[in-house]
Backbone as CSV, one residue per row, in Angstrom:
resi,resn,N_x,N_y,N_z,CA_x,CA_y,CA_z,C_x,C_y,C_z
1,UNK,76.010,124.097,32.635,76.213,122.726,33.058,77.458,122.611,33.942
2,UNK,78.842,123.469,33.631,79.651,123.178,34.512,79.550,123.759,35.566
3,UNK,78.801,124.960,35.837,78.595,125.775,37.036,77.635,124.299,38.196
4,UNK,76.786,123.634,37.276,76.447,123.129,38.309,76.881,121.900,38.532
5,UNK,78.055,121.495,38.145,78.640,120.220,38.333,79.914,121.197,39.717
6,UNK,80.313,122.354,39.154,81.284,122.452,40.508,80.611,122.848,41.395
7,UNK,78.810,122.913,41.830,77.990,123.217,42.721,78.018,122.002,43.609
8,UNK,77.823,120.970,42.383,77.343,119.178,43.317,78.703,119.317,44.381
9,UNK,79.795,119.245,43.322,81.193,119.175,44.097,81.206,119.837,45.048
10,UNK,80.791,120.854,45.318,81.258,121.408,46.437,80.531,121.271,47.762
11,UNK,78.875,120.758,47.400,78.182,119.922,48.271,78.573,118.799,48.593
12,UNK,79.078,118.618,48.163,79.943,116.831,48.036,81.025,117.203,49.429
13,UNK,82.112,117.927,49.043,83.379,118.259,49.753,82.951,118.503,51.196
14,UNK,82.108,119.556,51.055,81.459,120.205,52.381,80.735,119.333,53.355
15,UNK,79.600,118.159,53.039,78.932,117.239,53.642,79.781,115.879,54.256
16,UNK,81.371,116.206,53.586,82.281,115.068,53.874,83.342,115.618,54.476
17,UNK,83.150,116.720,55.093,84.508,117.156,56.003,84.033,117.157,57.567
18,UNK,85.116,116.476,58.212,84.520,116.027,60.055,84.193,117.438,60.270
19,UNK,82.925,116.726,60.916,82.401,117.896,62.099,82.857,117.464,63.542
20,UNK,83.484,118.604,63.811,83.265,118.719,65.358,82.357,118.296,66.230
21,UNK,82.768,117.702,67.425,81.426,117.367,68.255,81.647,118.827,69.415
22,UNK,80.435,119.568,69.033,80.209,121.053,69.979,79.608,120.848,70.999
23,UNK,80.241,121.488,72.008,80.282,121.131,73.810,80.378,120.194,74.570
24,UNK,81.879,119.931,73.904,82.350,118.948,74.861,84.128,119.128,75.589
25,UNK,84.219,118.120,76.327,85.718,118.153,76.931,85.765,119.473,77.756
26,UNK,86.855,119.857,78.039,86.933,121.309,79.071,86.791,122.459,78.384
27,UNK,86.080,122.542,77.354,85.586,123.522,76.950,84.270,123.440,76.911
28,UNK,83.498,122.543,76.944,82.249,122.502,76.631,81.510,122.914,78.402
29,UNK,80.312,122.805,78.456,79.604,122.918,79.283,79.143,121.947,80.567
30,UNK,79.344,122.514,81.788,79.284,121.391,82.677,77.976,120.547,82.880
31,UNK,77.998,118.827,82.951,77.116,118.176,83.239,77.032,117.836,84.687
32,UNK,78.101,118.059,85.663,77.117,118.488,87.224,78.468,118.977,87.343
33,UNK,78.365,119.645,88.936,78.923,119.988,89.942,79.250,119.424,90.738
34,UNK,80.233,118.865,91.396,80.619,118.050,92.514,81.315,118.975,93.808
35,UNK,81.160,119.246,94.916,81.721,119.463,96.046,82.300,118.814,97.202
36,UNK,83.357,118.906,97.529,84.088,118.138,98.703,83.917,116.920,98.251
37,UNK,84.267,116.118,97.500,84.021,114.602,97.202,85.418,114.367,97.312
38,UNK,85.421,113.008,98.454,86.634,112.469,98.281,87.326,111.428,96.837
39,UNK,88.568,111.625,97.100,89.263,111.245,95.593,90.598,111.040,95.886
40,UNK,91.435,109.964,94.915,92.304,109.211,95.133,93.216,110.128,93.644
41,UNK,94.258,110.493,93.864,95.283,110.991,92.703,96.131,109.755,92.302
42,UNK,95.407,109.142,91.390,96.243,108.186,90.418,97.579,108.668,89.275
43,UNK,97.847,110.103,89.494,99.136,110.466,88.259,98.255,110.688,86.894
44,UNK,99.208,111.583,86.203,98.826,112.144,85.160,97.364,112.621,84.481
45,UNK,97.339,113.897,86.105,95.936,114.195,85.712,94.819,113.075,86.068
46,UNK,94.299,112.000,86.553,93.900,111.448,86.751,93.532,111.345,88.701
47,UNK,92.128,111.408,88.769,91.908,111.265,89.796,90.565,110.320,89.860
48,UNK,90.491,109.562,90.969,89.462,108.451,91.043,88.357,109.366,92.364
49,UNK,86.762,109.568,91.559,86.299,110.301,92.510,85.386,109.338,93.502
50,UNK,85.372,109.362,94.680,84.118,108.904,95.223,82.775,109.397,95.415
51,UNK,81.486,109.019,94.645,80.785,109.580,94.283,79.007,109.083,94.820
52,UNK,77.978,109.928,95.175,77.164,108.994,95.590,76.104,109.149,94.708
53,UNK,75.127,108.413,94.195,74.163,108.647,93.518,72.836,109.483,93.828
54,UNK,71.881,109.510,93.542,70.772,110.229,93.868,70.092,109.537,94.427
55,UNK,70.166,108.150,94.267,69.203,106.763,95.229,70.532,106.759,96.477
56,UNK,71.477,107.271,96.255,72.354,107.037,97.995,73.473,105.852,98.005
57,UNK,73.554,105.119,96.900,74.692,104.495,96.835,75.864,104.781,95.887
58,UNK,77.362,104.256,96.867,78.226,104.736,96.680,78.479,104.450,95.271
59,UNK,79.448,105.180,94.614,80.070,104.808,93.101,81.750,105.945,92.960
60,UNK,82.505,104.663,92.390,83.570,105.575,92.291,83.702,105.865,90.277
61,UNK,83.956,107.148,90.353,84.227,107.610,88.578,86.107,107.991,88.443
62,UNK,86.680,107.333,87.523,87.770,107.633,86.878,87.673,109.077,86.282
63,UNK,88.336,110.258,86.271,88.029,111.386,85.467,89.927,111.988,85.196
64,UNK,89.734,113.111,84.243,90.828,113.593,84.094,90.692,114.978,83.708
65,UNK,91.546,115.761,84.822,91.909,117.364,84.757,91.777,117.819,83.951
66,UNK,91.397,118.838,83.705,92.052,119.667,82.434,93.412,120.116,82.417
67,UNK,93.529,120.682,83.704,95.114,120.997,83.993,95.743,120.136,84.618
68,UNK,96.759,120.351,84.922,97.661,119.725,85.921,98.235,120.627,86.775
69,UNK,98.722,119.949,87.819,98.909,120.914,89.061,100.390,119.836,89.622
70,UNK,101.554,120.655,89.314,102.966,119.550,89.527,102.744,119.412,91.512
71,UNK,101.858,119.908,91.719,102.168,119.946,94.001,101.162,118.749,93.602
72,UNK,100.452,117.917,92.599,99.369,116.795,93.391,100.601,115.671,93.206
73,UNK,100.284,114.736,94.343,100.977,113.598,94.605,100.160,112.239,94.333
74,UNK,100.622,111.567,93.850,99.915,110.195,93.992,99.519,109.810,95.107
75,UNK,98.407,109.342,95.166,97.973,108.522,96.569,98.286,107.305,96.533
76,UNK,98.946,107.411,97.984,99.824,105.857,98.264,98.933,104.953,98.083
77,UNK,97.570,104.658,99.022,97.285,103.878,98.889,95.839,103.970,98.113
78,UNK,95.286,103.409,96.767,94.209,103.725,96.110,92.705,103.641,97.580
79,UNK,92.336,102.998,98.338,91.344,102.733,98.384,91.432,103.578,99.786
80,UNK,92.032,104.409,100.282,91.876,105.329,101.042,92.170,106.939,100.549
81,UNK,91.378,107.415,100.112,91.318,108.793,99.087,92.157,110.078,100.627
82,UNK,93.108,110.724,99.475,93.727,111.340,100.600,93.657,112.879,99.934
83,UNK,92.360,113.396,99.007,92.303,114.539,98.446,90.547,114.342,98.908
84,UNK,89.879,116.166,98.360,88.868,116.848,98.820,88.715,118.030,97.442
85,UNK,87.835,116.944,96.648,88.029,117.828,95.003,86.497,118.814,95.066
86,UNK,86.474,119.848,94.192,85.486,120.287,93.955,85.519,120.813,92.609
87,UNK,85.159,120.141,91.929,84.921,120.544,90.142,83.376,120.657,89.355
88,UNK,83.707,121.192,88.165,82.580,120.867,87.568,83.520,119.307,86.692
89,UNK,82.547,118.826,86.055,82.434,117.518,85.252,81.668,117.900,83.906
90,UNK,82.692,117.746,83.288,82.619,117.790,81.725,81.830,116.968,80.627
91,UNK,81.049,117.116,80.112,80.716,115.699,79.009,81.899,115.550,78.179
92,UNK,82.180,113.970,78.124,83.389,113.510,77.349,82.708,113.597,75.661
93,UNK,83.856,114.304,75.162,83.797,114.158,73.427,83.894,113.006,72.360
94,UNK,83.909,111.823,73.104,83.982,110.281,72.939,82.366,110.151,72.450
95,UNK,82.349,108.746,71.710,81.073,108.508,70.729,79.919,107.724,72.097
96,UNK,78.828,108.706,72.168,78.321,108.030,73.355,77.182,106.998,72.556
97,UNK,77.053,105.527,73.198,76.080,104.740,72.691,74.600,105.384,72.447
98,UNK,74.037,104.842,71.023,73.035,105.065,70.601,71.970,104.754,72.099
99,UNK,72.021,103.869,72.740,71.158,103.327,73.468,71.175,104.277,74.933
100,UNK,72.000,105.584,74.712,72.262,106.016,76.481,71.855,107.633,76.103
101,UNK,71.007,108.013,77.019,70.652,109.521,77.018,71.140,109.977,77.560
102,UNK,71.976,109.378,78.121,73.319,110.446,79.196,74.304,110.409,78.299
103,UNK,75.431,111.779,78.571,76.454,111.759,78.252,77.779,111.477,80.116
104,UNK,78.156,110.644,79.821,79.686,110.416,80.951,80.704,111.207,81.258
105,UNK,80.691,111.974,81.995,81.592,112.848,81.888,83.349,111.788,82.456
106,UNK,84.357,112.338,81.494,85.603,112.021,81.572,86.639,113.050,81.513
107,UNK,85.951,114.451,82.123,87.443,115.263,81.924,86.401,116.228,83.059
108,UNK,87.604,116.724,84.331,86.114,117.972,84.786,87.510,119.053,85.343
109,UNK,86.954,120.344,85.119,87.591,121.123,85.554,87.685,121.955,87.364
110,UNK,88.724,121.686,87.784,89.208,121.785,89.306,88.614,123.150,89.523
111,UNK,87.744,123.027,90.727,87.590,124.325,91.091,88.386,124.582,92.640
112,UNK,88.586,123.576,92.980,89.237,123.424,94.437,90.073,122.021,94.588
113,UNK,91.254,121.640,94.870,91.788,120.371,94.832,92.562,120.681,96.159
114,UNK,92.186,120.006,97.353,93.194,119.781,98.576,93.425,118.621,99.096
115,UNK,95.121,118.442,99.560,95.339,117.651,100.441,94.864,117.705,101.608
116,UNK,94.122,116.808,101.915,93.480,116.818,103.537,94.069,115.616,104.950
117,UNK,94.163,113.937,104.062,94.149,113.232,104.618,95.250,112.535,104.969
């Protein structure tokens, strides 16, 4: 009887300790590829990408580095992008709504970041 009372318990302990959410953030696996897309360096890791959809209209995404790189500068002015990013895009490890089959990516890792403009 006590063998299987410290059995329940330990099913108990085990079914109630956080799980990890697996493949996500800059470790997890990329949800696209982006090339040459212009982008605005807002500080701390943060860059605003300009982005176009698959129907052809424009959209801008907020995202954040994995690294940091102390040579990026803020862009003076937000609505004229004065960088030329090429990353992958990360799925964010954030709780995505029951109602969305996409995951958003919010973190993507730099494969190319230049000042151009």
């Amino acid at each position: 009887m006590k063998v299987i009372r410290i059995g329940i318990l330990c099913l108990i302990f085990l079914s109630c300790q956080k799980k990890e959410t697996p493949g996500c953030g800059c470790d997890g696996p990329s949800v696209k590829v982006v090339e040459n897309v212009q982008a605005s360096y807002l500080g701390n890791s943060h860059f605003l990408l300009r982005l176009t959809s698959e129907t052809g209209s424009p959209y801008e995404e907020i995202v954040r580095s994995c690294t940091l790189d102390e040579a990026w500068t803020k862009t003076a002015e937000i609505t004229n992008p004065d960088y030329l990013i090429s990353a992958e895009l990360k799925r964010g490890c954030g709780d995505t709504p029951s109602y969305s089959s996409i995951y958003l990516p919010d973190q993507f890792k730099i494969i190319s970041a230049e000042k151009v403009f």
